[in-house]
Z-matrix of the N, CA and C atoms (Angstrom, degrees):
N
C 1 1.453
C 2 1.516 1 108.82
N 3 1.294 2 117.70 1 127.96
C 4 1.296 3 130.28 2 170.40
C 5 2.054 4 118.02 3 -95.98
N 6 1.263 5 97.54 4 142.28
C 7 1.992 6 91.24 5 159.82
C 8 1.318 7 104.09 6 -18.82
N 9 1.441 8 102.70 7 -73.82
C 10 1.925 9 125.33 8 -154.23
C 11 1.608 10 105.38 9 -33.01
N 12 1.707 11 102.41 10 -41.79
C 13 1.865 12 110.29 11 -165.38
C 14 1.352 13 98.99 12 -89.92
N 15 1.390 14 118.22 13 37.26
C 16 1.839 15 107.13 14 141.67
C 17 1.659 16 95.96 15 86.08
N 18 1.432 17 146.52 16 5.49
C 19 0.736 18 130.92 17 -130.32
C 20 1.423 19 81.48 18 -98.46
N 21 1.551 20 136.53 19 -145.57
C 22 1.338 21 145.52 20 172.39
C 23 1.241 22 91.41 21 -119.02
N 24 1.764 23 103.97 22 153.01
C 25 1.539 24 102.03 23 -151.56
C 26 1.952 25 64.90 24 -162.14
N 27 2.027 26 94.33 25 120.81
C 28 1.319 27 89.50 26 135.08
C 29 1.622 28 130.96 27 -136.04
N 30 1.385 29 112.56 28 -162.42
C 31 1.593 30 114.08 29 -166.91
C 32 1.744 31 91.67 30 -146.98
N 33 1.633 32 83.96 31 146.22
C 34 1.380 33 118.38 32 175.00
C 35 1.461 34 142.20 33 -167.90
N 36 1.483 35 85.53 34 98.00
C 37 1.521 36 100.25 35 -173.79
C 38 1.980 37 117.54 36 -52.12
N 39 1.707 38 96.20 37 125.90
C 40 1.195 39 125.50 38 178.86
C 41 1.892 40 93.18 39 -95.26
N 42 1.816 41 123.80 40 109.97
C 43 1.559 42 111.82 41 142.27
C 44 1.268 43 116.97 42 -115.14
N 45 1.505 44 92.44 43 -178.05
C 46 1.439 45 78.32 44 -175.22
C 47 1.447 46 96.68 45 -145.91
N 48 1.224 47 108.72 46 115.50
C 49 1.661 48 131.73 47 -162.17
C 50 1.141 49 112.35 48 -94.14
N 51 1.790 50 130.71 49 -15.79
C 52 1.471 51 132.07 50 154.54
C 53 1.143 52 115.57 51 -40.19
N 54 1.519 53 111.83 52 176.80
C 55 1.595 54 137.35 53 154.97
C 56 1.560 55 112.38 54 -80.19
N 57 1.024 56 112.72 55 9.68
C 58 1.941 57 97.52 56 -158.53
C 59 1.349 58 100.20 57 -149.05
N 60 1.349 59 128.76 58 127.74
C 61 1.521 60 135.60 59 147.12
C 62 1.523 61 118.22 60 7.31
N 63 1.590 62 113.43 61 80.68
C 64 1.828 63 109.11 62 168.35
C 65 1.438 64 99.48 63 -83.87
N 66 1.816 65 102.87 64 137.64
C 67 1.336 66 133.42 65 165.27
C 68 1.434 67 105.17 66 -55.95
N 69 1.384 68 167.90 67 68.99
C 70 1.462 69 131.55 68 156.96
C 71 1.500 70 120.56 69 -42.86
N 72 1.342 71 120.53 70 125.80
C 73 1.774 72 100.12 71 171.15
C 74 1.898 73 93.70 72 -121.49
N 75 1.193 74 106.87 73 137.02
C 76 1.585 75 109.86 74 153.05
C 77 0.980 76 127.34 75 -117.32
N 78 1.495 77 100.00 76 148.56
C 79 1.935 78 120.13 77 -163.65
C 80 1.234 79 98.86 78 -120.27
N 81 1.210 80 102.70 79 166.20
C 82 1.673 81 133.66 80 -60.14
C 83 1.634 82 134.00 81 -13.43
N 84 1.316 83 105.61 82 -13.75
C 85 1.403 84 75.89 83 163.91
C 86 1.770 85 139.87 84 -122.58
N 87 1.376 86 75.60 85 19.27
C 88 1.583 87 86.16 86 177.80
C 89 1.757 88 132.14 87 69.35
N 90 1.229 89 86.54 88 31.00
C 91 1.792 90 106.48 89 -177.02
C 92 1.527 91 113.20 90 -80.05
N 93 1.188 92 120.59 91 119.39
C 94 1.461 93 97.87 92 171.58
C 95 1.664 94 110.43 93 -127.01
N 96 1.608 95 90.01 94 168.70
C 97 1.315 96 103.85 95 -137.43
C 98 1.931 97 93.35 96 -142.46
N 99 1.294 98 120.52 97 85.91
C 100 1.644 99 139.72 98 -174.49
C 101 1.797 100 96.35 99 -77.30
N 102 1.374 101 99.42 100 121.27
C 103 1.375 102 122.54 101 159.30
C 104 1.063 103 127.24 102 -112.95
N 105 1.501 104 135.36 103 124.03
C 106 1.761 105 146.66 104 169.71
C 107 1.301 106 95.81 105 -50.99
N 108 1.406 107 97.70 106 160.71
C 109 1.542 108 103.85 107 151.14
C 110 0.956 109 116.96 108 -69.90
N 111 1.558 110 123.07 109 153.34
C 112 1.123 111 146.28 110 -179.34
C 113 1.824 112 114.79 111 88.33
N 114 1.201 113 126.28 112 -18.19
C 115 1.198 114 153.74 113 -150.00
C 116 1.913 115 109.90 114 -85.41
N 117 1.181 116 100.24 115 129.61
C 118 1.668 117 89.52 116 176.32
C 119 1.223 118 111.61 117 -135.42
N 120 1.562 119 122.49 118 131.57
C 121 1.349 120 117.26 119 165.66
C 122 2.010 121 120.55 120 -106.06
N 123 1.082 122 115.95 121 -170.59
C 124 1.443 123 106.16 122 -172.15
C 125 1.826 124 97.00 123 -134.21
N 126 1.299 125 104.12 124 122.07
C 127 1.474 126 96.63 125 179.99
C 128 1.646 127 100.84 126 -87.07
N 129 1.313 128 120.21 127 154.14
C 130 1.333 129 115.01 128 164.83
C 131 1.497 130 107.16 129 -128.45
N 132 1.341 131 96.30 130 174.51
C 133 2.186 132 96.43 131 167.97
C 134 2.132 133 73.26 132 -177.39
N 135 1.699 134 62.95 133 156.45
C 136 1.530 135 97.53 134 178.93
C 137 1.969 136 101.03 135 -150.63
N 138 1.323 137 93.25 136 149.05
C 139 2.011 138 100.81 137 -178.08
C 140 1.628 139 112.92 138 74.63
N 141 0.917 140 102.32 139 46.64
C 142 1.455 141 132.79 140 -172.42
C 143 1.754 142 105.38 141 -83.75
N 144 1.417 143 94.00 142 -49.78
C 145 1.952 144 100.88 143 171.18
C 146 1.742 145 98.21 144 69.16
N 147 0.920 146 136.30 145 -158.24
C 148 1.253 147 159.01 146 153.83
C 149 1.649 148 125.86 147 -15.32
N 150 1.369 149 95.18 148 -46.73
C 151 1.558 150 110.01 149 -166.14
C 152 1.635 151 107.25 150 -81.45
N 153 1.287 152 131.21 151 139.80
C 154 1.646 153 137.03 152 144.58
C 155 1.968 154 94.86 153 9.40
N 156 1.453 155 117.63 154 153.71
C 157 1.072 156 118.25 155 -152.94
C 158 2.050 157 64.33 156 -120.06
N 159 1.152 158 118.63 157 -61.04
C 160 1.437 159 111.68 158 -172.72
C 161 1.773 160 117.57 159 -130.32
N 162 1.517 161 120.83 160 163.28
C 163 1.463 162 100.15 161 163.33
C 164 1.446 163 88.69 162 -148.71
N 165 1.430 164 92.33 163 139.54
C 166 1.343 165 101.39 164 -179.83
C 167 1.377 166 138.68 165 -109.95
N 168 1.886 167 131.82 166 127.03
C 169 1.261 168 98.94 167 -162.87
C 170 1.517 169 106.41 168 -135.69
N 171 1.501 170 110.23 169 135.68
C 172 1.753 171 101.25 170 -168.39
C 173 1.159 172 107.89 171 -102.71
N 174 1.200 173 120.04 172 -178.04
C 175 2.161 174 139.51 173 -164.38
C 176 1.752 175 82.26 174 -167.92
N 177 1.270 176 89.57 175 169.57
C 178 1.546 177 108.65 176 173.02
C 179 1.493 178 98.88 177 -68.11
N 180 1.429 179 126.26 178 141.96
C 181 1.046 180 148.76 179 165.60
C 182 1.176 181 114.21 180 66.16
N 183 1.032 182 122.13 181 -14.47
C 184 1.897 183 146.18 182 175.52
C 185 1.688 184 102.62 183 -73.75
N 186 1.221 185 113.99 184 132.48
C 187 1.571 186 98.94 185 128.38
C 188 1.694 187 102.01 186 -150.34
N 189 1.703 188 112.05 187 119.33
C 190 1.394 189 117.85 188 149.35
C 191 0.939 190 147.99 189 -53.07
N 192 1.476 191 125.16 190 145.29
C 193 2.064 192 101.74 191 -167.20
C 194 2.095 193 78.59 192 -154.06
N 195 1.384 194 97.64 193 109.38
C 196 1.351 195 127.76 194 160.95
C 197 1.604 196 116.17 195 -62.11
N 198 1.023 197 130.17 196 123.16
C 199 1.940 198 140.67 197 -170.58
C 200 1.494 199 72.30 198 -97.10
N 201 1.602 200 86.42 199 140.53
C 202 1.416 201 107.43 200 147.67
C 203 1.666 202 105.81 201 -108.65
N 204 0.992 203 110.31 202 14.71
C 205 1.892 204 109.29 203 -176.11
C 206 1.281 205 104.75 204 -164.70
N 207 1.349 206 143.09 205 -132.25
C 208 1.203 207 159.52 206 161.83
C 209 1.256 208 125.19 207 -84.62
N 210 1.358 209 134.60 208 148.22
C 211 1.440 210 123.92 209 -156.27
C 212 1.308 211 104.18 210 -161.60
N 213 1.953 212 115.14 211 164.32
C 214 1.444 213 108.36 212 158.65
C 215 1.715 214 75.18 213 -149.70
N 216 1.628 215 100.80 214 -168.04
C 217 1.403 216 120.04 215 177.77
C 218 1.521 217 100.36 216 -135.61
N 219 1.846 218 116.47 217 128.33
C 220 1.568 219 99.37 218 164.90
C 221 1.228 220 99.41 219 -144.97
N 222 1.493 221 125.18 220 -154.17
C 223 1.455 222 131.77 221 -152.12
C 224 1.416 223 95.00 222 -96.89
N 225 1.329 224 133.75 223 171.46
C 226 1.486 225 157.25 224 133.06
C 227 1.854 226 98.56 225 -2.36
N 228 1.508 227 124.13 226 -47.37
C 229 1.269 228 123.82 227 -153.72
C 230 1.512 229 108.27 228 -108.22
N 231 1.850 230 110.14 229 3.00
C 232 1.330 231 113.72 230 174.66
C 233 1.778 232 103.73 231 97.01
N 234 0.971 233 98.66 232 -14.50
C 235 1.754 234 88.60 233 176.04
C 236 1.402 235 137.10 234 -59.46
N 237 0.936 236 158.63 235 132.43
C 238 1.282 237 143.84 236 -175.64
C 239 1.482 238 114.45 237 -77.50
N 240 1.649 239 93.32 238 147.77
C 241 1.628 240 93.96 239 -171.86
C 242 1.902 241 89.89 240 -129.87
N 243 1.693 242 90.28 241 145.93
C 244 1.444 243 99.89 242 -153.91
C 245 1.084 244 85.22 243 -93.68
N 246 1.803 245 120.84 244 163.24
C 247 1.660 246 125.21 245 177.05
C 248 1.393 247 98.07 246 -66.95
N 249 1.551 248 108.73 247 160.90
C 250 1.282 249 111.56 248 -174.03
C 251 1.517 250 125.58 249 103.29
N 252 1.813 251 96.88 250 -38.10
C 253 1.301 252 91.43 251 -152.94
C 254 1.610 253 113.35 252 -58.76
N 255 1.812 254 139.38 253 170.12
C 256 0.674 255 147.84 254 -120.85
C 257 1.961 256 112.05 255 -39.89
N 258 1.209 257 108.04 256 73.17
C 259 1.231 258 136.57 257 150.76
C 260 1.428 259 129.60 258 -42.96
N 261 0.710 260 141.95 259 57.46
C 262 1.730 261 155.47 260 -173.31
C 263 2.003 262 108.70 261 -19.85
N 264 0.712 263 80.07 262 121.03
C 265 2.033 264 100.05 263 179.85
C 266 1.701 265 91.43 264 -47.83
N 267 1.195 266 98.75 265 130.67
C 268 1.604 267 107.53 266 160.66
C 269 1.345 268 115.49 267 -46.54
N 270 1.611 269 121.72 268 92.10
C 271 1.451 270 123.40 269 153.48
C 272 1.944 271 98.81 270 131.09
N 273 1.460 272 100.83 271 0.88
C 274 1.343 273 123.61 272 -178.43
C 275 1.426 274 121.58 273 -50.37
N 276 0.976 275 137.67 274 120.47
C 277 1.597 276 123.13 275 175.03
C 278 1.358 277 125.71 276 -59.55
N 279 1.151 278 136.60 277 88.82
C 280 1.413 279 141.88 278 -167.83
C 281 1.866 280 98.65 279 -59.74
N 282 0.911 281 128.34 280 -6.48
C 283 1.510 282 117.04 281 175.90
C 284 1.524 283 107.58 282 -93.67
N 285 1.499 284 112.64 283 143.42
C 286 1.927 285 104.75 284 171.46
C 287 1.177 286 109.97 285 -113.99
């Protein structure tokens, strides 16, 4: 099942209102996805069926977000944002 086939599809905005580099990670597959401050992304999933659409769980600088179906993460404007994206250089200062 895709979005496209009508399925139920939800969204949930991840910001991040700190000073310092938030981790997004999504599960199942373990993509992650680094936000600035001030910065917002939108988690989605669709094919969810029955179960919780998401659950979410934070740590310092972390926050996890569990699919109950299929998922991506993109910008404010719907775009997709690829894992990785601004990902901090090995040894990088995660604070700005």
């Amino acid at each position: 099942m895709t979005e496209a086939d009508g399925g139920p599809v939800a969204r949930m905005r991840v910001i991040n209102s700190g000073t310092a580099m938030l981790e997004l990670i999504l599960e199942p597959y373990g993509s992650d996805h680094w936000l600035r401050p001030g910065e917002t992304f939108v988690v989605v999933t669709y094919g969810f069926g029955d179960s919780e659409p998401f659950e979410v769980e934070h740590e310092p600088a972390t926050v996890t977000v569990n699919l109950g179906g299929h998922g991506y993460v993109t910008d404010l404007h719907g775009d997709e944002i690829d894992c990785a994206h601004g990902r901090p250089a090995t040894g990088e200062e995660t604070t700005v």
